[in-house]
ZADREN-74057 format. One line per 5 residues: number of its first residue (from 1); their letters; for each residue x, y, z of C-alpha. Coordinates in Angstrom, 3 decimals. Layout:
<recs>
NUM = A = X Y Z  ... .
</recs>
This chain:
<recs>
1 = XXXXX = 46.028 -11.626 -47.791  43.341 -12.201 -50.271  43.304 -10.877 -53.733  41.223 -8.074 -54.407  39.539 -7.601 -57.797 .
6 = XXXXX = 37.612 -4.182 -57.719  36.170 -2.569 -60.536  37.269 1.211 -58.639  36.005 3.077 -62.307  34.123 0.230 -64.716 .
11 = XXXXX = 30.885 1.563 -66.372  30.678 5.518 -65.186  28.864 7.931 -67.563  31.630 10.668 -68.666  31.321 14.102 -67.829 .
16 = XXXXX = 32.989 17.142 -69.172  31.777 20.853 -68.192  32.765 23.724 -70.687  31.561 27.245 -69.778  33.020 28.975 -72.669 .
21 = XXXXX = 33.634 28.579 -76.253  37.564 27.531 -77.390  39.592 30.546 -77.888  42.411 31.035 -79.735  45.582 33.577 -79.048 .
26 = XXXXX = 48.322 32.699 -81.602  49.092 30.468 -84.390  49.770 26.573 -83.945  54.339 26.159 -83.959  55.952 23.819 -86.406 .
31 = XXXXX = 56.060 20.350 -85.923  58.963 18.956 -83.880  61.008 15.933 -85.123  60.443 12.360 -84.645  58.676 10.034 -82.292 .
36 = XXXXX = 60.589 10.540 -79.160  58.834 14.206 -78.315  55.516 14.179 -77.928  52.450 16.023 -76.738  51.491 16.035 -73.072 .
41 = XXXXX = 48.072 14.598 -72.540  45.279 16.788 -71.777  44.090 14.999 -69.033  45.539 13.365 -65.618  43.408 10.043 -66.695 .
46 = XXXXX = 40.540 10.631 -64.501  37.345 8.649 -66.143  35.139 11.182 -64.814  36.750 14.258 -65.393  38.841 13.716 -68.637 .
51 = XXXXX = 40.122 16.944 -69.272  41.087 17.478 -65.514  45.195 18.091 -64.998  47.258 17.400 -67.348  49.724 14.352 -68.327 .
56 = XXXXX = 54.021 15.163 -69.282  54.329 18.076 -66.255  54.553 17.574 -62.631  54.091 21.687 -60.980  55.745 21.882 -58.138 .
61 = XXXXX = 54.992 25.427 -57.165  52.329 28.189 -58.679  52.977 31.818 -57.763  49.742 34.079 -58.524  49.740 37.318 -58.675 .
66 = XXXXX = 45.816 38.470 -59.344  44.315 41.742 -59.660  40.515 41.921 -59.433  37.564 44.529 -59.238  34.235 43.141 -58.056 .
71 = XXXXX = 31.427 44.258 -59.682  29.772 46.767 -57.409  26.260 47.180 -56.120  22.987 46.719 -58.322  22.079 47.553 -60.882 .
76 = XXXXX = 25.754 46.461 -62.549  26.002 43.167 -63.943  27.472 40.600 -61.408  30.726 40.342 -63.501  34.296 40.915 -61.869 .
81 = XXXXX = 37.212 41.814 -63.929  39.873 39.358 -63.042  44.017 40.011 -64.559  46.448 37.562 -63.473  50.171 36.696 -63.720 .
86 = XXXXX = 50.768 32.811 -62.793  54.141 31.822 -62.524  54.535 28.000 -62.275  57.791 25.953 -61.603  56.990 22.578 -63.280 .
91 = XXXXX = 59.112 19.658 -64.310  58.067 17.483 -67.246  58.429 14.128 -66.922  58.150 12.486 -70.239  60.116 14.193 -73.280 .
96 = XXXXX = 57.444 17.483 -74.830  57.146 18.956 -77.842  53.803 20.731 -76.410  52.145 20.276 -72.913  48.562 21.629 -71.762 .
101 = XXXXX = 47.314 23.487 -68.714  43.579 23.651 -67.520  42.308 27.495 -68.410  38.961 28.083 -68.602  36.594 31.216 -69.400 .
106 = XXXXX = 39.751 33.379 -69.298  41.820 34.276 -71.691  45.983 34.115 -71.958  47.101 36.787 -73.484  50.926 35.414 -73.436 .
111 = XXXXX = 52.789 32.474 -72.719  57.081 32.325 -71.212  59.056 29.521 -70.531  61.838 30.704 -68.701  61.622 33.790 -70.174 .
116 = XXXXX = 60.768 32.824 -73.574  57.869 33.663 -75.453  56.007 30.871 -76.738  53.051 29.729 -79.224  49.683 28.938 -77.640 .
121 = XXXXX = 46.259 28.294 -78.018  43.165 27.732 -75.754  40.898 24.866 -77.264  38.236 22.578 -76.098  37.108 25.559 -73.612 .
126 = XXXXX = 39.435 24.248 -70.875  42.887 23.424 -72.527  45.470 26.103 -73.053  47.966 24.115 -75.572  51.912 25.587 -75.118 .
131 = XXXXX = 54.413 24.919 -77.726  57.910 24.544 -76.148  60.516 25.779 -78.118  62.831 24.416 -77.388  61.463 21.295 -76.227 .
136 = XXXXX = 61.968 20.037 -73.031  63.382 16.796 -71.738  61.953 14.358 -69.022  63.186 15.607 -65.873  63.537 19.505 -66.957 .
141 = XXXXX = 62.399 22.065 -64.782  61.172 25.531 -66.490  59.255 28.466 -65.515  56.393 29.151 -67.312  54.571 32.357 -66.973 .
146 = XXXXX = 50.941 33.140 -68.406  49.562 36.463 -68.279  45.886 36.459 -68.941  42.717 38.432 -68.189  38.823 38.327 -68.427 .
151 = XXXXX = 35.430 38.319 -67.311  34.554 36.670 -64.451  30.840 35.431 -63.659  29.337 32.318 -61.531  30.546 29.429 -62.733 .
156 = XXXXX = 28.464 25.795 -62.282  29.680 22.477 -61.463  28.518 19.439 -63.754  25.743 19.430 -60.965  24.632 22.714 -61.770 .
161 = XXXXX = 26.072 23.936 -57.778  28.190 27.326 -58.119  32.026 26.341 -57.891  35.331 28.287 -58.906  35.458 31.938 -59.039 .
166 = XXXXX = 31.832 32.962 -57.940  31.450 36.800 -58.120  29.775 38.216 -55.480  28.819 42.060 -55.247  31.791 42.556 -52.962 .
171 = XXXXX = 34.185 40.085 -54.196  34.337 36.432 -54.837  33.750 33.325 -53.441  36.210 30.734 -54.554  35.249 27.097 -53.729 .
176 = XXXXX = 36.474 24.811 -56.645  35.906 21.190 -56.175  36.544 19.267 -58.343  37.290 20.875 -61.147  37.053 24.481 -60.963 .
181 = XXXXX = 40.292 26.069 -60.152  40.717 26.697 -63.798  38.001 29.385 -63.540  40.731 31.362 -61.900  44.139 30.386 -62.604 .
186 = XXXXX = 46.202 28.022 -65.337  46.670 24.809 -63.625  46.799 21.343 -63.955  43.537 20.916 -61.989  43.634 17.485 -60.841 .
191 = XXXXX = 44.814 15.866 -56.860  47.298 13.731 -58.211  49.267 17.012 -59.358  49.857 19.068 -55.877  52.543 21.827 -55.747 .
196 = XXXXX = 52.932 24.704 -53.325  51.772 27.995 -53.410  51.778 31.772 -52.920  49.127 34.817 -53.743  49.635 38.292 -54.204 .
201 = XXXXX = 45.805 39.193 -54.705  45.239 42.868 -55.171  41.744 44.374 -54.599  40.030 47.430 -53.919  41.159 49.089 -50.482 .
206 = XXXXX = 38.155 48.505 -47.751  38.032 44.463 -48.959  40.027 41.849 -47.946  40.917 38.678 -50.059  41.934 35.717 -48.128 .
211 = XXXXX = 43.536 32.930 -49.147  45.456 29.692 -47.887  48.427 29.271 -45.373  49.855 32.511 -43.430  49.192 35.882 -44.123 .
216 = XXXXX = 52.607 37.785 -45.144  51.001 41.128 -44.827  49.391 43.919 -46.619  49.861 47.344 -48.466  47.586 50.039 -49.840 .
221 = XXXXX = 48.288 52.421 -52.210  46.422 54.603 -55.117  42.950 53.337 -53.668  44.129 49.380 -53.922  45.085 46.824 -51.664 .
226 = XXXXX = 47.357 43.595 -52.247  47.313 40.811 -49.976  50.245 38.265 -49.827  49.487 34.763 -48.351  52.159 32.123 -48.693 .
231 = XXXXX = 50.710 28.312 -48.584  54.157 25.881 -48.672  52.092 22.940 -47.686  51.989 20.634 -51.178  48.046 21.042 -52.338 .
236 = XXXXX = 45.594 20.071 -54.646  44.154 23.102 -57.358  41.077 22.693 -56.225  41.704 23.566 -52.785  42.985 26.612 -53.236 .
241 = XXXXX = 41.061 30.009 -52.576  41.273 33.908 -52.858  37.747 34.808 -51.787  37.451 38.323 -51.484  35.222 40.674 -48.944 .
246 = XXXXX = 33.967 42.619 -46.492  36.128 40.589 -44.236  37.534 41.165 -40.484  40.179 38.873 -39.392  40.621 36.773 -36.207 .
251 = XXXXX = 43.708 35.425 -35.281  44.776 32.863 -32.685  47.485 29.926 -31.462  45.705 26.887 -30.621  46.642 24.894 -27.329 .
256 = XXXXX = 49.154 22.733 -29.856  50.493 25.617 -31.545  49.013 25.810 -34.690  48.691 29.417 -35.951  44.737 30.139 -37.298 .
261 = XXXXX = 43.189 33.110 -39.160  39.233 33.579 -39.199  38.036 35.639 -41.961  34.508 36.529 -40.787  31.920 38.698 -42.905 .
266 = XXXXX = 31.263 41.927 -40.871  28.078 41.864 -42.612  27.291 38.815 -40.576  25.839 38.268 -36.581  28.102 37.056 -34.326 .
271 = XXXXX = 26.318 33.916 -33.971  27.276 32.587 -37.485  30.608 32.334 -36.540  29.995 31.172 -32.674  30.974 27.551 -33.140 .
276 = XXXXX = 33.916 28.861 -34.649  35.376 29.310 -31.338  35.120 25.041 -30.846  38.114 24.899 -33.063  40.958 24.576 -30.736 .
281 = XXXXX = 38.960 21.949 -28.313  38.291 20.027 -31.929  41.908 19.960 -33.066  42.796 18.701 -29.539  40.344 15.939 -30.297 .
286 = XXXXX = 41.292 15.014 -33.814  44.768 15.007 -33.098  44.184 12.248 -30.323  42.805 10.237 -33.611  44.545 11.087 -36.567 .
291 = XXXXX = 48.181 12.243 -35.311  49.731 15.998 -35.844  47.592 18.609 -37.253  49.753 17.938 -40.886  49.755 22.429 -41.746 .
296 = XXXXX = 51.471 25.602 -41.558  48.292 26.901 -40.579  44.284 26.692 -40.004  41.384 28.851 -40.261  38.018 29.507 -41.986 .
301 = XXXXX = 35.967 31.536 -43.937  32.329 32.705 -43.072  30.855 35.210 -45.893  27.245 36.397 -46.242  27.288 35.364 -49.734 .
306 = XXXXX = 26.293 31.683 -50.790  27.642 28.856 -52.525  24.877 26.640 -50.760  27.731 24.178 -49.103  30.826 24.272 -46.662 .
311 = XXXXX = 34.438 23.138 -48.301  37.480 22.364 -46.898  39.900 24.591 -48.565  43.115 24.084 -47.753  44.413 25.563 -44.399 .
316 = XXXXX = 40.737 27.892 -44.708  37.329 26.080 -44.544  35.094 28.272 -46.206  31.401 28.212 -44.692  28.259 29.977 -46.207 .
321 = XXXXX = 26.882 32.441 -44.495  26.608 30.118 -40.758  29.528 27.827 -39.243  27.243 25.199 -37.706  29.102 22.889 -35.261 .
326 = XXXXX = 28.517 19.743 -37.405  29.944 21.275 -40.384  33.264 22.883 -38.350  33.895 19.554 -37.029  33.122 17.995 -40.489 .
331 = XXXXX = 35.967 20.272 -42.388  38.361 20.325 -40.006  38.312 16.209 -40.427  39.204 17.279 -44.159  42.311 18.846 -43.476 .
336 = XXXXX = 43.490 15.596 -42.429  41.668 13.148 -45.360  40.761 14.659 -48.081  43.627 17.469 -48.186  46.583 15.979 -46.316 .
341 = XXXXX = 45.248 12.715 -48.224  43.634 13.214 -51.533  41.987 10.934 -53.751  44.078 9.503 -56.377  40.867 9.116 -58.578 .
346 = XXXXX = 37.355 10.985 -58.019  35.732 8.000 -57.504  37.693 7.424 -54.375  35.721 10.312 -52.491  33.553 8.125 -50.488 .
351 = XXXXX = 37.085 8.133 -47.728  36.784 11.650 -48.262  33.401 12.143 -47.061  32.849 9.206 -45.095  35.782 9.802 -42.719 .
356 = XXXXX = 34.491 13.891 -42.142  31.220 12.448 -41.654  32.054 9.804 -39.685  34.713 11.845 -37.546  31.724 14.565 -37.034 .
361 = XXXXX = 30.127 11.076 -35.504  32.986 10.693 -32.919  32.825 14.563 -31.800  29.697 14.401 -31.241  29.897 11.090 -29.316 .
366 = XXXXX = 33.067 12.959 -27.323  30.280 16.004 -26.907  28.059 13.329 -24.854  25.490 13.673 -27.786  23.951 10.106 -30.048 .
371 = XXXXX = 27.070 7.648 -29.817  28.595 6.032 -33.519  26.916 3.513 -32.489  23.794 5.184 -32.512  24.603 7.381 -35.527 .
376 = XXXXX = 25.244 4.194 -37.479  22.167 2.488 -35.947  20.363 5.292 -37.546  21.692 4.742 -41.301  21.158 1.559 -41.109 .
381 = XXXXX = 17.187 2.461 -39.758  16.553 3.669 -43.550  14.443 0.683 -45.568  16.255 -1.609 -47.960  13.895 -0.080 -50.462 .
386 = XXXXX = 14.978 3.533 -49.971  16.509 5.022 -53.005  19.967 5.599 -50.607  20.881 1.754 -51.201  20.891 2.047 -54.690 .
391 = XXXXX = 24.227 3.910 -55.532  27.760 1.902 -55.264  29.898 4.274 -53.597  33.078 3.044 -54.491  32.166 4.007 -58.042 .
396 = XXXXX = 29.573 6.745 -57.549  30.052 8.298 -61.149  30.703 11.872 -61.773  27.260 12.907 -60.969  27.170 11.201 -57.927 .
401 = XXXXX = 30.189 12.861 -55.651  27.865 14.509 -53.422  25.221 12.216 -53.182  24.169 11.969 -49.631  24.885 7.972 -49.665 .
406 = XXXXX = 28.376 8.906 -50.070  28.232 10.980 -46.509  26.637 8.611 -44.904  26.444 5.402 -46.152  30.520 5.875 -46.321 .
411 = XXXXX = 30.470 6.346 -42.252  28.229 3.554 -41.742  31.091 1.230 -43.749  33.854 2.807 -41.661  31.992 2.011 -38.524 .
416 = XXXXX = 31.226 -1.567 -39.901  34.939 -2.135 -40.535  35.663 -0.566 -37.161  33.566 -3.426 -35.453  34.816 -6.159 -38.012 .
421 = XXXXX = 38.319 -5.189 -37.306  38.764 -3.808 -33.609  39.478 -0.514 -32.226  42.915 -1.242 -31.853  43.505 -2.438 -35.735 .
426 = XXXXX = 41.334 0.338 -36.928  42.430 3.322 -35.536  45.945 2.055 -36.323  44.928 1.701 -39.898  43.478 5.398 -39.716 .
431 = XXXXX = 47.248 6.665 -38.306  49.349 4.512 -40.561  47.036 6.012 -43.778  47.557 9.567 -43.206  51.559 9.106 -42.314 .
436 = XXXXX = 52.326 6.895 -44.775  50.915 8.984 -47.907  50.703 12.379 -45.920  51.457 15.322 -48.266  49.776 12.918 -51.470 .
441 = XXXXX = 46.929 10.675 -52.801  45.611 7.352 -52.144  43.389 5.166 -53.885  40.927 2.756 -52.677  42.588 -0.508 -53.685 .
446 = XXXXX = 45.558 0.666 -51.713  43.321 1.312 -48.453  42.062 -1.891 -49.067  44.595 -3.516 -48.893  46.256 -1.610 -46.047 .
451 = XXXXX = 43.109 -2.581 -43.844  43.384 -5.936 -44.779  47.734 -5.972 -43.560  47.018 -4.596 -40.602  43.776 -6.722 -39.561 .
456 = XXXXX = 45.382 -9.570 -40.888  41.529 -10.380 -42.188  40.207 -11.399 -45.548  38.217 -8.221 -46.148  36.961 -8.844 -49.885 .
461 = XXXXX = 33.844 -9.699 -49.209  32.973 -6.675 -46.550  34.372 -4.374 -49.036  32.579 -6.104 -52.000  29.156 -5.376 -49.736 .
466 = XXXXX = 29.763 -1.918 -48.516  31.437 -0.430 -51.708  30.830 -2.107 -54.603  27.200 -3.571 -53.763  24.498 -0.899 -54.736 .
471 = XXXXX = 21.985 -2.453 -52.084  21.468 -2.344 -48.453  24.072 -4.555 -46.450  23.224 -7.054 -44.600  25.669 -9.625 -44.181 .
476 = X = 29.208 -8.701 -44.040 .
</recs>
């Protein structure tokens, strides 16, 4: 196997978004003694999210237990009222004096470790700073418990797209890639930290808030009503929701036995949530390609309110306003790469998107519609001159994620290393991918290198063409 040299981060601009000013709830602790304790970064090492996660902690499981009021017809302001309890089980893994979780636009109002009160400050606009007293050792697990409270508006992504906690009139949407889970919730907001999870999300009665995994049930009482969903499938922050609504749900077995729950808008037609009824012939399909459908559950979201994109949240693909056939297929691929298997860095997306795009290319092909062939024929129509060449998608930057090249230029590659390396070695690569790191995150050197093991083919230079090469390929 050949050595591969990849430069997977070199030379992206840095972005940081901060939607509210540093705020500060208690006085900074003593110091603690010597060397050996220190403070837990406050950042996972991501180059293009730098505060994102959190370094010295490992969560293994967040219970949330959210109250919210929606802000009611015009002419109120569209601001919620969000109060939250989140109880997470984490273990640090080098020795703390302090560690950090991802809080923004909220405020904590107090801070336990098992049971303890602690200092605590929020600072930077996303870091809330706890000092552990006592301090804790690599490989202790605590409890820590935040209550906080506040405001809650429409949050923007560093692309200026709504993301997080979007109030609605009604509710919320909450769609937080990459970054925006700590609108909502104190987290360590980054893939590489996934933990397990369960809601107890209390709303107004008549509204429904949905979130990821099985619904446990429901009671109403004094004019409120709390939801309890229970997610035990290890997930990323950013792929969890709690959207809230005017929501009727749907639920179904699909012909392999996996349990889903539709949350569909009653505000809405039928036919914006028509193609939702392809999902059991698609997770027939796309577990003839990619193995076991790898949750506890599936469904999707369909709410008359916007966000202006589809996401795959975990277990619950949230769709705005229309579930278009394309997009169902496209999300449903996500639950396999992209959730199942997350990026170990953000610049590793293009596998995220490229494989939902390109498996939206194989259902349609199974559909009797354009063939891959034909649907990579067409990418590679568009002019070497075309502004679509010019972005390296193994290294998009951060204000790049979503840049259509990374859609569709990433399919093109797959299909390009599908014909360099045989059906047989490809789709074998594809199956060995998801079981081997099922349930984590994956980086592009490692696929890399996989595809080139399996093939038993020098790959550098296609990948050095198709990811790293901001032109149009043309000899691989």
């Amino acid at each position: 196997m050949s050595t591969l040299h990849r430069r997977l981060t070199a030379g992206a601009a840095l972005g940081v978004l901060t939607l509210a000013p540093a705020l500060t709830t208690a006085t900074a602790a003593p110091d603690g003694p010597g060397p050996r304790y220190t403070e837990g970064a406050d950042g996972a090492g991501d180059p293009y999210l730098p505060l994102a996660g959190n370094g010295g902690i490992d969560v293994r499981h967040y219970s949330l237990d959210l109250d919210y009021t929606p802000p009611g017809p015009d002419p109120a302001p569209l601001e919620g009222w969000l109060e939250g309890t989140a109880t997470l089980t984490l273990t640090a893994t080098q020795d703390l004096r302090s560690f950090n979780l991802d809080l923004r636009g909220l405020t904590a109002t107090e801070v336990r470790v098992d049971g303890k009160p602690m200092s605590f400050a929020q600072e930077q606009g996303n870091e809330l700073v706890v000092q552990s007293r006592p301090m804790l050792k690599t490989g202790r697990t605590v409890e820590v418990v935040v209550d906080y409270e506040g405001t809650t508006t429409r949050p923007l992504d560093l692309e200026g797209a709504l993301y997080g906690w979007v109030t609605t009139r009604d509710g919320a949407i909450v769609t937080s890639q990459p970054d925006g889970a700590a609108t909502w919730f104190p987290t360590s907001d980054h893939p590489t930290d996934k933990a397990t999870y369960d809601f107890a999300i209390t709303v107004p009665e008549g509204l429904v808030a949905v979130a990821n995994g099985l619904l446990e049930g429901s009671r109403t009482a004094d004019g409120r009503t709390t939801w309890w969903w229970d997610a035990p499938d290890p997930m990323a922050a950013y792929l969890a929701t709690a959207t809230v609504g005017n929501f009727e749900l749907h639920e179904y077995t699909t012909a392999s036995g996996v349990p889903v729950i539709d949350a569909v808008d009653a505000d809405l037609p039928e036919s914006a949530s028509a193609n939702l009824a392809l999902t059991d012939e698609m997770m027939t399909f796309y577990e003839g390609v990619f193995g076991p459908y790898p949750f506890v559950a599936y469904g999707a979201i369909v709410d008359d309110d916007s966000v202006g994109y589809a996401l795959e949240t975990q277990t619950r693909s949230f769709f705005s306003r229309t579930a278009r056939e394309g997009t169902v297929a496209h999300e449903l691929v996500h639950q396999w790469i992209g959730d199942d298997v997350a990026v170990e860095r953000w610049a590793d997306i293009w596998h995220n998107e490229g494989w939902a795009t390109y498996g939206t290319w194989l259902w349609n092909e199974e559909q009797g519609r354009a063939t891959a062939d034909e649907a990579f024929q067409a990418v590679m129509d568009r002019p070497a001159t075309s502004d679509f060449w010019q972005l390296e998608i193994g290294d998009p930057g951060p204000l790049n994620l979503f840049h259509s090249a990374i859609y569709s230029r990433s399919a093109a590659m797959l299909h390009a290393l599908r014909t360099e390396i045989g059906d047989d070695h490809f789709f074998t690569l594809t199956r060995t991918w998801l079981q081997e790191h099922a349930g984590g995150t994956a980086s592009t050197q490692e696929y890399m290198e996989m595809a080139e093991e399996i093939s038993g083919e020098d790959l550098d230079h296609f990948f050095e063409v198709w990811l790293f090469t901001p032109e149009k390929p043309t000899d691989w």
